[in-house]
C-alpha positions in Angstrom: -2.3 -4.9 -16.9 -5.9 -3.5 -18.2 -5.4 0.4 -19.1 -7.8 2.8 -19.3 -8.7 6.0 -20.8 -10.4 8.5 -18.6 -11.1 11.9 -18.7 -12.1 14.1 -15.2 -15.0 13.3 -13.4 -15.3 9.8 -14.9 -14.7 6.6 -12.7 -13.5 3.3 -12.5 -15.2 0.2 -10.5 -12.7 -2.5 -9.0 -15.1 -5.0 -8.0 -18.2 -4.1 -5.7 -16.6 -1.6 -3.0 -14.3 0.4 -5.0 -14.2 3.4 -7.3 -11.5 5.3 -8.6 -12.3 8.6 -10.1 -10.2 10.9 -12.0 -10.8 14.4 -9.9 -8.4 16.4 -11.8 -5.6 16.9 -14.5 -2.7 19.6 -14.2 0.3 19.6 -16.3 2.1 16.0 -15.9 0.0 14.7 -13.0 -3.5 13.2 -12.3 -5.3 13.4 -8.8 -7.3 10.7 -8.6 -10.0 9.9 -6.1 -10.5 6.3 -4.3 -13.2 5.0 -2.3 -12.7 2.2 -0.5 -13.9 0.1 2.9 -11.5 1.2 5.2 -10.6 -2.5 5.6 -8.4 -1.9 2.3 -5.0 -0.5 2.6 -4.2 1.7 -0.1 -1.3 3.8 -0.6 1.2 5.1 -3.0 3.5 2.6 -4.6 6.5 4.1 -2.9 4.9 3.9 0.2 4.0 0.3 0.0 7.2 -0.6 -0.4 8.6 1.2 2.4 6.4 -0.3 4.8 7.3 -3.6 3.5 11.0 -3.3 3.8 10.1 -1.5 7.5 7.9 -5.2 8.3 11.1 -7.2 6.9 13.5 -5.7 9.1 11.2 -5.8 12.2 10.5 -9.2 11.7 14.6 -10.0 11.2 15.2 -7.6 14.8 12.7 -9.9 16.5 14.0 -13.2 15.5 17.4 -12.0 16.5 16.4 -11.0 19.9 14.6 -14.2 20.1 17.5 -16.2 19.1 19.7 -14.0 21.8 16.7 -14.7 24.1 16.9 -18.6 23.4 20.6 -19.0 23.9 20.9 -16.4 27.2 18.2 -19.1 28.8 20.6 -22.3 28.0 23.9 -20.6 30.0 
């Protein structure tokens, strides 16, 4: 992990199409500002995780139902 030191209004480049500037610092938090293409997904790490356990569980209801779909063709 490469960490930084950063103080408002500076930025940080992550490759060619990204920068990630520090906008503000109140008490124990830091807002930070991201440009991106909208062709990358960001979100918040707890986020991210949600929506992959959300994708995990869809996938396992649809190969149930296609399994349940497979055997109600063979009767």
């Amino acid at each position: 992990m490469l960490v930084l030191n950063r103080k408002e209004g500076e930025s940080v480049r992550v490759g060619d199409d990204i920068t990630i500037t520090v906008v503000g610092v109140e008490g124990g938090q830091v807002k930070l500002g991201i440009e991106a293409p909208k062709s990358v997904g960001i979100h918040r790490q707890e986020v991210y995780v949600a929506i992959g356990k959300e994708n995990a569980e869809a996938a396992n209801v649809s190969e149930n139902l296609l399994n349940l779909l497979k055997n109600t063709k063979k009767d």
